[in-house]
C-alpha positions, 0 to 999 in steps of 0.5 A: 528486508532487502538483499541485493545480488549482481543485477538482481534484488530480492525483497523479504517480507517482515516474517522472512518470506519471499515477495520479490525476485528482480533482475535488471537496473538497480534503480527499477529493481528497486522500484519494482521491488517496492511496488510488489511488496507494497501491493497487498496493503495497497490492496487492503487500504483501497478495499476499506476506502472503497466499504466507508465510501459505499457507507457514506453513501447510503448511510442517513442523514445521522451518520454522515459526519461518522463515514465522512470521518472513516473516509478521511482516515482511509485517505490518509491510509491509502496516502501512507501505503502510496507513500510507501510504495513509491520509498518514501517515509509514511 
C-alpha cells in the first residue's frame, strides 16, 4: 500500500506496517520504494536459491534431476521477486 505526500512516498507492508519513507522525485521515490519492500522476499528467494544450488552440488548421482528441479523452481521465484521489485506484474 501506498501513500503519497508532496515529494514524499511512503510504502506499507501487507500487515500496515512501515517499510519505506521517500522524499525526492516521485519516479525514484517509487522505484525506491519498491525496492525496499521487495527486499526481504528478494533476500528469502536468493537464501533458498543458493541451499538447492549447494544441494545440487553435493547431492548423487540418484538425486540430481530432484535439485535440478528445486533450482529451477527457485528460479523462477527469484525471477517473480525481481519482477516485483522493478513494478512489474509477477
Amino acid at each position: 500500500m501506498e501513500r503519497r505526500m508532496a515529494n514524499a512516498l511512503d510504502r506499507y507492508g501487507p500487515e500496515g506496517d512501515a517499510i519505506a519513507h521517500c522524499k525526492g522525485s516521485m519516479v525514484d521515490n517509487k522505484a525506491n520504494a519498491r525496492l525496499i519492500a521487495a527486499a526481504p522476499e528478494l533476500l528469502e528467494r536468493l537464501r533458498e536459491l543458493i541451499k538447492s544450488a549447494d544441494e545440487l552440488a553435493t547431492c548423487g548421482p540418484r538425486d540430481e534431476q530432484r535439485w535440478i528441479d528445486q533450482v529451477l523452481e527457485d528460479c523462477e521465484l527469484a525471477q517473480a521477486a525481481i519482477a516485483k521489485a522493478e513494478g512489474e506484474k509477477a
